[in-house]
Every structure is written in structure tokens, then in C-alpha cells.
Legacy VTK file of the C-alpha trace (Angstrom):
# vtk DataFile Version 3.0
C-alpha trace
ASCII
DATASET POLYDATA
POINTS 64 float
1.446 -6.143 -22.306
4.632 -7.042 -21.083
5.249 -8.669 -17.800
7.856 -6.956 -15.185
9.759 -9.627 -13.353
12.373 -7.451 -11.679
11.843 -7.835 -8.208
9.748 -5.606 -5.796
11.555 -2.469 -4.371
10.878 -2.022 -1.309
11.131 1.642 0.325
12.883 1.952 3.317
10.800 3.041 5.543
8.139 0.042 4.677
11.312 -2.523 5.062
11.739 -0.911 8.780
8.010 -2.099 9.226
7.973 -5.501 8.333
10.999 -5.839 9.844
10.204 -5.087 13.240
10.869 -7.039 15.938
7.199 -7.804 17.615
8.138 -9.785 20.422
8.149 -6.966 22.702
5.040 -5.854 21.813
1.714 -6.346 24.290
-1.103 -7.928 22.787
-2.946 -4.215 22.863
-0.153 -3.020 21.096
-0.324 -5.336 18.417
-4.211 -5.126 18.271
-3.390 -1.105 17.823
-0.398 -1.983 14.943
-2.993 -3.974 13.296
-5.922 -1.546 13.479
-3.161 1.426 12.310
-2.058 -0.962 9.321
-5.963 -1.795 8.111
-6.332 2.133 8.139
-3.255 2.543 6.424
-4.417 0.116 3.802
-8.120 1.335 3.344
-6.431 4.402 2.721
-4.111 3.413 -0.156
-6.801 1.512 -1.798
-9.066 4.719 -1.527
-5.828 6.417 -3.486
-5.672 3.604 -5.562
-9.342 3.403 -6.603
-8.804 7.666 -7.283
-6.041 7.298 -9.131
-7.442 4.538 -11.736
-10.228 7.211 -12.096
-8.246 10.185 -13.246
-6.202 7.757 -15.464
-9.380 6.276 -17.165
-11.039 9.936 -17.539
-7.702 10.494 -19.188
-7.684 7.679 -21.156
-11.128 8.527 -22.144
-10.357 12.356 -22.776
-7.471 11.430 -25.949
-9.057 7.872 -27.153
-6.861 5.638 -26.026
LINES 1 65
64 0 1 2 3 4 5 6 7 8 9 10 11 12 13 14 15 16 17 18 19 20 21 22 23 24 25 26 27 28 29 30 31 32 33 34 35 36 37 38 39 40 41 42 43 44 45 46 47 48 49 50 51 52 53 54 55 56 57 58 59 60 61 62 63
């Protein structure tokens, strides 16, 4: 398998994120970014973990 070295893309709307200026932020507000982000994650994973499923079943359905 070859290995992609072209650089990471990242969308817009994720640059705006990391980007954000947090200095004006309150320390509840950050507690609330950080509990919104660990959602956010456990939620892609979930996707993640559902989408190597279908592709395995498919792998598994034509022999690959």
C-alpha cells in the first residue's frame, strides 16, 4: 500500500475551530468547548467504527 504524503486538508469550517481565539473565553466556557468537542469526537469514531463495518461486509460480500 502506498503511503499519501500530501499534506492534510483541512475544511474550513474545522480551520475556524482551531483557530479560535480562546482568551476570551471563561473557564466554564472552555470546560463546555471541551465537553462539546469529546462529544463531537465520540461521535465520529462511532461513524468511523460504522463505516469500517459496511466496508468489511463489502469486502467480504465480492472476496476481496
Amino acid at each position: 500500500m502506498e503511503q499519501d504524503d500530501s499534506p492534510i486538508r483541512i475544511p474550513d469550517s474545522l480551520a475556524m475551530l482551531v483557530q479560535a481565539d480562546l482568551d476570551p473565553l471563561s473557564l466554564a466556557e472552555l470546560e463546555t468547548r471541551i465537553a462539546v468537542l469529546e462529544q463531537e469526537i465520540a461521535r465520529t469514531r462511532r461513524h468511523m467504527e460504522r463505516a469500517s463495518l459496511d466496508r468489511a461486509s463489502a469486502d467480504a460480500l465480492f472476496k476481496r
